[in-house]
N, C-alpha and C positions, 0 to 999 in steps of 0.2 A: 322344839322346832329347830330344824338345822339351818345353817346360815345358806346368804344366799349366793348361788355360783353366778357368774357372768359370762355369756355367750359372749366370745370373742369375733363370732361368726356377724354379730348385730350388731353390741357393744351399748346394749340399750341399758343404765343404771339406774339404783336409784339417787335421789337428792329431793332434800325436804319435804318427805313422805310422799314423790311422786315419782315415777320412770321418767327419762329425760336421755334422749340420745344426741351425741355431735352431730353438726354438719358435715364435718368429714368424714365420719365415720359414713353416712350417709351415701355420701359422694363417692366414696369405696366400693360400697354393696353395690350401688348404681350402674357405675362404671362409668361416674361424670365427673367432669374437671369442679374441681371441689367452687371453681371461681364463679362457675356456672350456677353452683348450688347457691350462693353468696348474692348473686345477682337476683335471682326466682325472689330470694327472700327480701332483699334490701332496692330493689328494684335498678335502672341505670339510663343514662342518659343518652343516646349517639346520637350520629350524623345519617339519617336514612334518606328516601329517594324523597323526602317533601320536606329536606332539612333538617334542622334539631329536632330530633323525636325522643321522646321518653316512655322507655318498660317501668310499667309500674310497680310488679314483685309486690309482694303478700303486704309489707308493712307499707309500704305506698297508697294503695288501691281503698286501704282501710281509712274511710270517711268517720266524721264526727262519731259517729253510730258505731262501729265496727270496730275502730280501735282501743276501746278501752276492754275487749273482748277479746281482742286478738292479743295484742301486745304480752301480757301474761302468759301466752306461748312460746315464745322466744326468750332466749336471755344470750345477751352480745357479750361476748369476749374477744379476748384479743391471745394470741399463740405466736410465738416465735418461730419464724421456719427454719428447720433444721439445715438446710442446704445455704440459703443466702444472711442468717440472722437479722433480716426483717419480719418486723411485726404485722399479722393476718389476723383480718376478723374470721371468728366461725360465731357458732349460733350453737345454743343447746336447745332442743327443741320438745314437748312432751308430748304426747300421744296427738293432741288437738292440733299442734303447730306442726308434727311430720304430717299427720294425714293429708292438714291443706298444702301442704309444699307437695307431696307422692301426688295428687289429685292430678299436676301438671303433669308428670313423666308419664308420656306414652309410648314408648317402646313396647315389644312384644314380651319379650323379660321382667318388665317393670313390676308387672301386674306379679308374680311369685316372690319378687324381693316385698313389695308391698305385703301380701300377705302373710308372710316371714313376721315383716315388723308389728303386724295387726298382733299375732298370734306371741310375740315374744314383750309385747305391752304389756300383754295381759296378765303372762308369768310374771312379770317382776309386780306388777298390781296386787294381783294374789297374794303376795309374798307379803305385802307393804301390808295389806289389810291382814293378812294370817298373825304379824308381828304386833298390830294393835291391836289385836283381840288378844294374846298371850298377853298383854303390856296391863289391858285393862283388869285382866282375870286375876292381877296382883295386886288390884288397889282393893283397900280397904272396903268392907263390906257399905258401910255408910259413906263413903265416897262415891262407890256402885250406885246407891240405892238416890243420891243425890243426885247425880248424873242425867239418872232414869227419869228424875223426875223433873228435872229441866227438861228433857228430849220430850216426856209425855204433854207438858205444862207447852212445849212451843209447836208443837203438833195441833194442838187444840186450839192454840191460836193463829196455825196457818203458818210457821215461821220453820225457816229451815236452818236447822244448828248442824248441819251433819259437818264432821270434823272438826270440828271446835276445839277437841283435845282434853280441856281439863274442866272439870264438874264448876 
């Protein structure tokens, strides 16, 4: 299996067995002020025509229910900006957390960069499951045969192990 390249074009990577693209990165393809994308996500507060009003943005909106769901989509960091050496949040985001943040951008454009990231998910997914089946194909035969039969044993009880990783 050959290693895997990275479209520069998306900038979509892996991390801890799963595709995961920045917000900037994001906000590039877009063609949106990256602060904008930061808002969508983290929600903000102004001053509108009925007074203090608040945009809720994805991790806001996300009640009792929703957030323990969502949150595992996102991961905050914090980035140095090159031009003024203050510190900026961006967001990495994986398949579930770009879709619902793309969901918002309607422009006419939006909809091929979206399908772009759908379709370049998917590549580096491939890749991530193609690497654990080469990975698994080298454990020990009774490692294999243990595994198998955990997965058989919690199948029959209704229980989902998929990724679990080791027998």
């Amino acid at each position: 299996m050959q290693g895997l390249m990275i479209r520069e074009e998306f900038g979509v990577f892996p991390l801890d067995g799963e595709a995961w693209v920045s917000s900037r990165k994001v906000a590039q393809v877009f063609r949106i002020d990256h602060s904008s994308v930061v808002r969508a996500i983290e929600g903000y507060d102004y001053n509108g025509i009925n007074g203090r009003e608040r945009y809720q943005g994805i991790l806001r909106k996300t009640d009792s229910t929703w957030g323990s769901v969502i949150a595992p989509w996102f991961k905050r960091q914090v980035y140095i900006h090159p031009q003024n050496g203050q510190e900026h949040s961006e967001y990495l985001m994986n398949r579930n957390g770009f879709t619902l943040l793309a969901m918002g951008f309607t422009r006419e454009d939006a909809f091929n960069s979206t399908v772009g990231y759908i379709q370049e998910f998917e590549r580096i997914e491939d890749y991530l499951k193609d690497k654990a089946k080469q990975e698994y194909k080298k454990w020990p035969p009774w490692r294999r045969l243990l595994r198998e039969c955990k997965e058989a044993a919690a199948r029959a009880m209704g229980l989902d192990i998929a990724g679990s990783g080791n027998p």
